[in-house]
C-alpha positions in Angstrom: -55.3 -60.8 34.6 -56.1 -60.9 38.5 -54.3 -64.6 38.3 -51.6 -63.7 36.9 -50.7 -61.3 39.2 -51.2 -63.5 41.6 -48.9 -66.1 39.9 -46.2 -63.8 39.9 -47.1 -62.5 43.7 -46.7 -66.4 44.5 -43.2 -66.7 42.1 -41.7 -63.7 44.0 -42.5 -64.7 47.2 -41.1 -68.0 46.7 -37.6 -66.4 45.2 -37.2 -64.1 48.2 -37.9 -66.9 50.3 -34.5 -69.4 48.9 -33.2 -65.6 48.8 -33.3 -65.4 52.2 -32.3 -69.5 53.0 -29.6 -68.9 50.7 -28.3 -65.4 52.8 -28.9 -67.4 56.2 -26.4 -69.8 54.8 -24.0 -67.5 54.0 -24.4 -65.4 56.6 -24.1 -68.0 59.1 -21.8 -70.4 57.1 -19.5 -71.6 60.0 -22.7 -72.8 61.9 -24.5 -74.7 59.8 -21.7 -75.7 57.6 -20.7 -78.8 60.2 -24.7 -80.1 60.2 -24.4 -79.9 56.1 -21.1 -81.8 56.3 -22.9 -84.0 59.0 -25.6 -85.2 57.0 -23.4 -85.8 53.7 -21.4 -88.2 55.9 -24.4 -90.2 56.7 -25.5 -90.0 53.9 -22.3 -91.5 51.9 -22.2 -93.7 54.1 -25.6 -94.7 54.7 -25.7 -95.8 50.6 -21.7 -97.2 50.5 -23.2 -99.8 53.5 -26.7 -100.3 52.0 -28.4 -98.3 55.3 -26.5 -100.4 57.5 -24.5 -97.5 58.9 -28.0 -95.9 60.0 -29.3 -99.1 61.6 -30.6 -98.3 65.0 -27.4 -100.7 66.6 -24.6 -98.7 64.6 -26.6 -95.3 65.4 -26.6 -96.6 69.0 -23.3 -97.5 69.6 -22.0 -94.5 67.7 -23.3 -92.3 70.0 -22.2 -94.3 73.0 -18.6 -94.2 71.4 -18.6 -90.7 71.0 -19.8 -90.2 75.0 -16.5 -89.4 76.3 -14.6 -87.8 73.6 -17.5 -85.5 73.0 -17.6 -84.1 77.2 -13.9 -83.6 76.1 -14.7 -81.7 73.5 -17.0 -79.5 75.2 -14.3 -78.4 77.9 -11.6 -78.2 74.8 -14.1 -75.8 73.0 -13.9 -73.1 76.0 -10.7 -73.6 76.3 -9.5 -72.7 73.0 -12.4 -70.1 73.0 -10.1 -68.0 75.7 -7.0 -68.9 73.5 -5.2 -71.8 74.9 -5.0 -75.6 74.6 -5.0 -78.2 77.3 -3.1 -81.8 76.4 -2.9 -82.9 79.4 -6.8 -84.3 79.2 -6.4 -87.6 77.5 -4.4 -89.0 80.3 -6.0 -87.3 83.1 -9.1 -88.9 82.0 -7.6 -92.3 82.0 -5.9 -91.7 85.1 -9.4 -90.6 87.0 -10.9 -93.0 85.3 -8.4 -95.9 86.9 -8.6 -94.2 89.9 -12.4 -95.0 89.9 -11.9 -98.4 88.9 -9.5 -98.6 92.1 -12.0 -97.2 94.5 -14.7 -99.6 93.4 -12.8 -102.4 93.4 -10.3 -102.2 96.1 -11.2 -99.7 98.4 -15.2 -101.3 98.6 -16.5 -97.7 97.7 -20.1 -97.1 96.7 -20.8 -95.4 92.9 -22.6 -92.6 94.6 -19.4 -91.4 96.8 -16.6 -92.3 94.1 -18.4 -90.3 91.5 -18.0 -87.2 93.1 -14.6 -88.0 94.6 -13.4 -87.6 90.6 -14.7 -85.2 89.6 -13.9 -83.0 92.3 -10.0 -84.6 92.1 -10.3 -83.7 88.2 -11.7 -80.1 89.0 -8.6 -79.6 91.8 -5.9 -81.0 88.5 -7.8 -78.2 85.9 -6.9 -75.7 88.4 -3.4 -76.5 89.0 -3.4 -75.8 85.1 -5.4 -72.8 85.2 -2.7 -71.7 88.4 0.5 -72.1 86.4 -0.9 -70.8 82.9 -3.0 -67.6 84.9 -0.6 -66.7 87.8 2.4 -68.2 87.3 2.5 -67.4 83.5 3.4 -70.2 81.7 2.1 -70.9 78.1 -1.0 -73.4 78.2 1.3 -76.0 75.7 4.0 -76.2 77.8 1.8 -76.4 80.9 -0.2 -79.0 80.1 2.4 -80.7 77.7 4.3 -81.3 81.5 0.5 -82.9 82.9 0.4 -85.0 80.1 3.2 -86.4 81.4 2.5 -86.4 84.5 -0.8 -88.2 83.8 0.4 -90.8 82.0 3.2 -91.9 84.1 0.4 -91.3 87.2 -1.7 -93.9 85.2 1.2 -96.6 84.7 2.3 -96.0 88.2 -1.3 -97.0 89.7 -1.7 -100.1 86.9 2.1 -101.6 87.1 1.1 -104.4 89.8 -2.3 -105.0 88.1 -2.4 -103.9 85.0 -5.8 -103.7 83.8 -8.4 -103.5 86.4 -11.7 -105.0 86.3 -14.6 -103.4 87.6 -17.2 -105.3 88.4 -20.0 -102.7 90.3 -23.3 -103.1 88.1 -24.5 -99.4 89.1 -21.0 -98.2 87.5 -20.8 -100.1 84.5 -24.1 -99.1 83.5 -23.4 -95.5 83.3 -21.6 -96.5 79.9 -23.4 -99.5 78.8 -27.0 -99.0 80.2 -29.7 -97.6 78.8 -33.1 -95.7 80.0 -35.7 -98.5 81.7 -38.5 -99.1 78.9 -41.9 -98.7 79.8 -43.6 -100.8 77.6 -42.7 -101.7 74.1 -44.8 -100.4 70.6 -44.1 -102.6 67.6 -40.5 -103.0 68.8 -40.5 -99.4 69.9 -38.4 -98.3 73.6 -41.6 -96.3 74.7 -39.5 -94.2 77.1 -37.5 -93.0 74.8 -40.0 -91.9 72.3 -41.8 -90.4 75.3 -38.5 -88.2 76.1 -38.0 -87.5 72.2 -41.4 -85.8 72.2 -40.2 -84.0 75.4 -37.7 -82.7 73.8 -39.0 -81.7 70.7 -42.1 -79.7 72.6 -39.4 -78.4 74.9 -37.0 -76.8 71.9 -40.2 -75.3 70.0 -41.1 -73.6 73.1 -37.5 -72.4 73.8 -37.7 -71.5 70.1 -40.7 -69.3 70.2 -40.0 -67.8 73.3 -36.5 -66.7 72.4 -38.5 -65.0 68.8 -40.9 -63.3 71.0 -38.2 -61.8 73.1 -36.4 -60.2 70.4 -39.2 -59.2 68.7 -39.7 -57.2 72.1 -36.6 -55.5 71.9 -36.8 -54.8 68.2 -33.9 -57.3 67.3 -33.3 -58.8 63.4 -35.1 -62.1 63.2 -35.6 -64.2 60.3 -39.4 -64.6 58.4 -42.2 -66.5 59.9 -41.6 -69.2 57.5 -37.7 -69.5 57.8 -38.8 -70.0 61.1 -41.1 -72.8 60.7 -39.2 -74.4 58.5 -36.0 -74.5 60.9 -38.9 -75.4 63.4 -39.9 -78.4 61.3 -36.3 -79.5 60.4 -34.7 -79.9 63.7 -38.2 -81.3 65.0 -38.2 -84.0 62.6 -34.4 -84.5 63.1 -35.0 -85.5 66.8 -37.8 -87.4 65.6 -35.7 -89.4 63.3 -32.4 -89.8 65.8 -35.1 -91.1 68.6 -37.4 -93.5 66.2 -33.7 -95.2 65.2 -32.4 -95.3 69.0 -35.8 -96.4 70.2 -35.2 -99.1 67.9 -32.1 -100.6 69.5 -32.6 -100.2 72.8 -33.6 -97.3 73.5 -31.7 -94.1 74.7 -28.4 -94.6 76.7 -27.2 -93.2 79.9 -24.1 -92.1 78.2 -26.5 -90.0 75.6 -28.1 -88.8 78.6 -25.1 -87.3 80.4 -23.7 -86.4 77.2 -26.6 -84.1 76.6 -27.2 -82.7 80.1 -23.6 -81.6 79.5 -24.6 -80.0 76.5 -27.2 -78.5 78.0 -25.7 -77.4 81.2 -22.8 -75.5 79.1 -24.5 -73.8 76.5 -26.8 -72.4 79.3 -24.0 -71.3 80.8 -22.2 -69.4 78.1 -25.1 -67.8 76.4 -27.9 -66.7 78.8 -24.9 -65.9 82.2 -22.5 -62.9 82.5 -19.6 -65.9 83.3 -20.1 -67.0 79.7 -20.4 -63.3 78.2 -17.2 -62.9 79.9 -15.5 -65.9 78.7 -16.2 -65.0 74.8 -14.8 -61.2 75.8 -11.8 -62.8 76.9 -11.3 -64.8 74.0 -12.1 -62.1 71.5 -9.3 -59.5 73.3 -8.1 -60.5 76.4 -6.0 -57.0 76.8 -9.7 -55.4 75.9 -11.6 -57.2 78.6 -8.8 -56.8 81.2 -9.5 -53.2 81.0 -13.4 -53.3 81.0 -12.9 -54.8 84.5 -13.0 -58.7 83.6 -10.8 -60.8 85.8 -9.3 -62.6 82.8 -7.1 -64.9 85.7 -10.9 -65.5 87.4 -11.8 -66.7 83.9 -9.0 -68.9 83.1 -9.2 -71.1 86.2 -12.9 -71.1 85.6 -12.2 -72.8 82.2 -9.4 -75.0 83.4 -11.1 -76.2 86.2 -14.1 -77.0 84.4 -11.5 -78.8 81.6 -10.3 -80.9 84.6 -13.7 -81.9 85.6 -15.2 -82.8 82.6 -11.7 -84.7 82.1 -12.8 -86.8 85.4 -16.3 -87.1 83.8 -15.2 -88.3 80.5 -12.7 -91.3 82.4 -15.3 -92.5 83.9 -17.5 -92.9 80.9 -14.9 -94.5 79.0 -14.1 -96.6 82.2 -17.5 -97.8 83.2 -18.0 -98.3 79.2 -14.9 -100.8 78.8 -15.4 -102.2 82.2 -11.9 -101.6 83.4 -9.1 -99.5 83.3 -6.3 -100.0 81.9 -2.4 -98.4 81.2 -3.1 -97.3 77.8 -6.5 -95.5 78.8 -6.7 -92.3 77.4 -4.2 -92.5 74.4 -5.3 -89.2 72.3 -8.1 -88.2 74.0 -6.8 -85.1 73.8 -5.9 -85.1 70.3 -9.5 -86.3 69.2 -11.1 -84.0 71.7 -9.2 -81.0 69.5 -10.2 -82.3 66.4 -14.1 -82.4 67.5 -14.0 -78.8 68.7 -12.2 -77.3 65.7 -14.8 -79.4 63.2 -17.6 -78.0 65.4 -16.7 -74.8 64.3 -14.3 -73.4 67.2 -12.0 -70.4 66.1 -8.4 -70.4 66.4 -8.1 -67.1 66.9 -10.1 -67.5 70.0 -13.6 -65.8 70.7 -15.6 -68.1 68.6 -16.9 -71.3 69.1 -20.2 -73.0 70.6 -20.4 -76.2 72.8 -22.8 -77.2 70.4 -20.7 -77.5 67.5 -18.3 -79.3 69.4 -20.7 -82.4 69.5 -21.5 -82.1 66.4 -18.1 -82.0 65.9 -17.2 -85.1 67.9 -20.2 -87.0 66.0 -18.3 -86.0 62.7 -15.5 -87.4 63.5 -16.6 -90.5 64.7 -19.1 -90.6 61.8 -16.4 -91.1 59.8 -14.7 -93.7 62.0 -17.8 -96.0 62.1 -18.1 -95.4 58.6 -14.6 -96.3 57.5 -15.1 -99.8 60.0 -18.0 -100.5 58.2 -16.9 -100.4 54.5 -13.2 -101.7 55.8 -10.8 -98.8 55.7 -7.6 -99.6 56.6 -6.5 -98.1 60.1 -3.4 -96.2 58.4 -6.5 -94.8 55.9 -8.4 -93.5 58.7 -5.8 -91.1 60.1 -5.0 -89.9 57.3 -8.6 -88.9 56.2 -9.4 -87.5 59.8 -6.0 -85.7 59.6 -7.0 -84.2 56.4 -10.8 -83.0 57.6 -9.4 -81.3 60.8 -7.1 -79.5 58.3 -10.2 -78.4 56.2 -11.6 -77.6 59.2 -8.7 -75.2 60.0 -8.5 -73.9 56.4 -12.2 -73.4 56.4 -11.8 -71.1 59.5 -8.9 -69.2 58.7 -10.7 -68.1 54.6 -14.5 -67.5 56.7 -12.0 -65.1 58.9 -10.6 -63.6 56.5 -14.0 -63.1 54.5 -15.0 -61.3 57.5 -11.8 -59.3 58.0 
């Protein structure tokens, strides 16, 4: 009798548990949807290319792809998060990014000074945006629609006697084709970068735990210890995984490594400072926040300025990773940097959206690029399929919205 009771204790435990999985999911369906749809992708693909798309070189140079499209994307995110758009950051990127390749190479300047000399030129550009779309009152399309423009003719202007310009500074170069030093070597293994994989993993079940605890404290909602341990587990072993296949290659790349301080760096910033409280409040009602006593103008050039610099950040990436610059450098950036912020799971209604999602995003999207070179999609294809994800994308935000509404 006793073990039967038990047997059904044990049965009902284990429904309420997938109860409770299956209410996280639909509770929090916009979030994890892109890491399902992630990890479909890979998978497809991973058995239409017999596991060559998840060989530690394709994994590698995926990532390194996706370097400069996915700091884009991160900018992008906020800025759509307050309700605008910026287009002008394709060809401000490759503008910045020549303008590097200029000081290196004609001017004699060192990596450490020209580095900060672009982004701080990209950071004064964002705020010319943030100055005619805040103060002056002109609609962020039309705003940056006339930079874009500006950019790009910038970017011929600055190439027309040279055309593409070679850079040839080792120190530069290697910020998008170098990777962390290796230590030693274990059965083919980058040590380093299984050393900073278990670094991170310690470091996120820590963060983990501590941010539990603190709710706990102040009596929040928090899922059961074993959802816990299992999302513990999960995203341990996925970082696991991604650094066992980079480690394999050559290890983890200084392009990954700016890409996630970024990451980091930003989703500090709008989850644990007032700055990125207010940011969200300005997306979610801008008339609303005005009111509260939120400089929504202070915000905006915030945002813009930030979208500028991260523009200077991603043409040098893309720079340093070809080697050069070149006229046609940053040819819909802008347009790819949209796509990875809306797949990540930005609203466009404004107000939603995590810097996160937008990487995930941006590793969607080129997923599917990789993918489609591998099995030998045609290019005309590839559009079209990309087009038609950022429109289920869209969809998929607009029916979740309305769920909620």
């Amino acid at each position: 009798m006793s073990t039967q009771v038990n047997e059904s204790r044990t049965t009902a435990e284990a429904g309420g548990f997938f109860r409770e999985i299956l209410s996280l999911l639909k509770v929090n369906v916009r979030e994890y949807g892109m890491y399902i749809a992630l990890f479909v992708i890979m998978l497809i693909f991973s058995i239409l290319t017999d596991g060559l798309f998840m060989s530690s070189r394709n994994i590698s140079n995926l990532l390194d792809a996706t370097g400069y499209i996915a700091v884009l994307a991160v900018g992008m995110t906020l800025v759509i998060v307050i309700r605008h758009i910026d287009l002008s950051v394709g060809y401000a990127a490759g503008f910045m990014g020549a303008i590097a390749a200029i000081l290196l190479t004609q001017y004699g300047l060192p990596v450490y000074l020209t580095i900060p000399i672009i982004l701080l030129i990209g950071l004064a550009a964002g705020l010319v945006n943030g100055f005619l779309v805040a103060s002056v009152g002109i609609p962020a399309f039309v705003a940056t629609l006339a930079g874009m423009l500006i950019f790009r003719g910038a970017l011929l202007q600055v190439t027309e006697k040279t055309g593409t310009i070679n850079v040839r500074d080792e120190y530069f170069n290697a910020i998008g084709n170098g990777y962390i030093p290796a230590i030693a070597k274990i059965g083919g293994l980058n040590l380093s970068s299984l050393l900073l994989g278990a670094i991170a993993i310690v470091l996120y079940i820590l963060s983990q735990i501590r941010n539990r605890r603190n709710k706990l404290k102040y009596n929040f909602q928090v899922v059961s210890t074993g959802i816990f341990v299992l999302q513990l587990v999960f995203v341990s072993a996925l970082i696991a995984y991604i650094t066992w296949i980079l480690a394999g290659y050559n290890g983890i790349s200084w392009t990954v490594v700016i890409m996630l301080l970024v990451v980091i760096v930003y989703h500090f910033l709008t989850t644990k400072t007032v700055l990125g409280r207010h940011i969200y409040a300005v997306g979610s009602n801008p008339e609303a926040a005005h009111l509260s006593g939120i400089n929504v103008k202070k915000i905006t050039y915030v945002v813009f300025g930030s979208m500028g610099m991260l523009s200077a950040l991603s043409g040098i990436l893309f720079t340093s990773r070809l080697q050069s610059a070149s006229p046609t450098a940053g040819m819909l950036f802008e347009l790819d940097a949209i796509a990875a912020a809306y797949v990540g799971g930005v609203s466009a209604a404004g107000g939603v959206g995590k810097v996160t999602g937008s990487i995930i995003g941006a590793i969607v999207m080129a997923s599917l690029s990789s993918g489609m070179n591998l099995l030998g999609v045609g290019v005309s294809y590839q559009y079209m399929i990309r087009g038609g994800v950022l429109a289920l994308a869209v969809i998929f935000d607009v029916m979740t919205r309305k769920k909620r509404a």
